[in-house]
N, C-alpha and C positions, 0 to 999 in steps of 0.2 A: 415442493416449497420447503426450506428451508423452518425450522422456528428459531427466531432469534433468542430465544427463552433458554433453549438446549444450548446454543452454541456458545453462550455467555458461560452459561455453568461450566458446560463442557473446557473453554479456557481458562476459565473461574482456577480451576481442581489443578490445573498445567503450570499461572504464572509462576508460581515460587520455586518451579525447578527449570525456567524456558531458559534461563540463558548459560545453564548448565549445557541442558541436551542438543541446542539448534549449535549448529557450527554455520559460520561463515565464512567465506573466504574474500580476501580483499581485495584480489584482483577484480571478483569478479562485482562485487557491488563497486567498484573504484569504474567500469564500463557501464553499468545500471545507471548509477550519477550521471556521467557523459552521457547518453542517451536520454538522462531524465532533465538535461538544461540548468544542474543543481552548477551553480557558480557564486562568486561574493556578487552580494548586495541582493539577492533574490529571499522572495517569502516563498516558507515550503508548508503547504497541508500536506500531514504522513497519516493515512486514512489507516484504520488498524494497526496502530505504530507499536502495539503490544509494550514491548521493556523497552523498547526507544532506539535498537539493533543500529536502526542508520542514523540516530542524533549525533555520534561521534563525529561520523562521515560527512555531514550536512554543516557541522562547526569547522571542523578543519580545513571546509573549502570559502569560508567563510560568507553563510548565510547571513541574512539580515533576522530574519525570523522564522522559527519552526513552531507550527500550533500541530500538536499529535494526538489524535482523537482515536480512542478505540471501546467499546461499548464493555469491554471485559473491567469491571473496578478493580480487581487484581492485577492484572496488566498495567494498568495505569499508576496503581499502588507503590510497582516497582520500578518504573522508569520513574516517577516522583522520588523515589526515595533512593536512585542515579544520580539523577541529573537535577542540579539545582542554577545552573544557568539561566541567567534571567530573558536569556533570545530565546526560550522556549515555554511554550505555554500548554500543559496539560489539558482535555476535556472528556471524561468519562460520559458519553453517548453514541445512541446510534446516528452514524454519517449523514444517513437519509431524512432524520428528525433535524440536523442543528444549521441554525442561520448564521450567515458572518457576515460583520456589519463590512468590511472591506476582501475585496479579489484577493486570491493570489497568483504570484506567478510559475506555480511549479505544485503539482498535487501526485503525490505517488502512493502507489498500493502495491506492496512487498510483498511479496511469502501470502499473502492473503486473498485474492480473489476468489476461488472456489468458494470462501465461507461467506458469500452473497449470493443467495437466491435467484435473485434477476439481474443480470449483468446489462441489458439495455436502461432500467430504471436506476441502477447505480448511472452508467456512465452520464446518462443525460444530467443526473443530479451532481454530479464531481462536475458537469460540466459547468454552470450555474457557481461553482464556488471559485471560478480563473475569470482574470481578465482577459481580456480579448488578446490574443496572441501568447496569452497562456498555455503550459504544457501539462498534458495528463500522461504518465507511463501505469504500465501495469507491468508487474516483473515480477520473475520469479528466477531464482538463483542455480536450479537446477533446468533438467529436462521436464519437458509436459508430461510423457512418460512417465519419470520418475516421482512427479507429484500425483500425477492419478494413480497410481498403485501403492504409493506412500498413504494416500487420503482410504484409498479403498478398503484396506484392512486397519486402521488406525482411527479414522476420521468421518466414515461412510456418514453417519447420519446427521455429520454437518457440518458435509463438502459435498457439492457438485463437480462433474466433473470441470477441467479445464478447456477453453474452448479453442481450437485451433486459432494460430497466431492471423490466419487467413479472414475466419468469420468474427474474433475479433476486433481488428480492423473497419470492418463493415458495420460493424456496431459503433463505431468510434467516428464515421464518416458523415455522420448528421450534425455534427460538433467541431470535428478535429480535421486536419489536414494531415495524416498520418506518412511520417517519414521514417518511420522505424518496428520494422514488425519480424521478430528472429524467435524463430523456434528449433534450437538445435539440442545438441548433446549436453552442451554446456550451462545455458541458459533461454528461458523466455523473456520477451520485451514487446510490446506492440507502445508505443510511443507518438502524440500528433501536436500539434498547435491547434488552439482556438482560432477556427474563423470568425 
């Protein structure tokens, strides 16, 4: 089990150089998007949205709404002091603690999953936050590979590993209608609709 105590500090000590050191490339979050149902007029929860990485990408396709929650104050410090667009609304907490008075229709989690302890109690709780026919992705921009051996010597004590795109899926099958589950060289995605 994870402590979220550590993992807060631990990102706590990283915001003010994160968008120095992450590289992204835009092909491949520009596929993430498509997969994740991000188009205009959609509301997007970005669950760990750390400096706000996909706020640009989520504007340019022209969302109606981005709420980005991520439990790090630092994090949040520096996408706040990004982005002052008013379709996006900042909230320093843990995902699992906060209630939102309205659904949305698109909830993503980037670069982030590992740093969730229980990946069924997250999903059923992301599930709970989409309206019905709502999409949850979970993605990652590189190889599973290349994020478990990145987290192993970097991040060990708070990251678990990542779960194959297969048992994934399985998890997301009490909830979602899973139409998108890729685990390659390039990138991960397990992606479904709310039933």
């Amino acid at each position: 089990m994870l402590d979220k105590i550590e993992v807060t500090a631990f990102f706590d000590r990283l915001a003010q150089y994160w968008d120095e050191d992450c590289r992204h490339e835009p092909e491949k979050i520009a596929a993430i998007l498509d997969y994740a149902g991000i188009q205009t007029g959609v509301t997007v929860l970005d669950v760990a949205c750390g400096t706000g990485v996909l706020f640009p990408h989520y504007l340019e396709r022209g969302v109606r709404h981005i709420t980005g929650v991520d439990i790090t104050r630092g994090m949040i410090d520096q996408a706040a002091a990004k982005f002052t667009d008013p379709r996006i609304s900042l909230i320093c907490a843990d995902i699992e603690a906060v209630d939102f008075a309205d659904p949305f229709d698109c909830c993503i989690v980037y670069n982030a999953f590992p740093h969730f302890s229980d990946p069924s109690r997250l999903i059923a709780r992301l599930a709970k936050t989409l309206r019905t026919g709502g999409r949850l992705t979970v993605a990652h921009s590189e190889s599973m590979e290349r994020i478990d051996h990145r987290h192993l010597y970097y991040a060990k004590a708070v990251s678990i590993s990542l779960l194959p795109a297969d048992e994934l899926s399985g998890l997301f099958a009490q909830f979602f209608t899973v139409d998108a589950a890729i685990a390659d060289e390039n990138m991960y995605v397990v992606s479904g609709i709310k039933k």
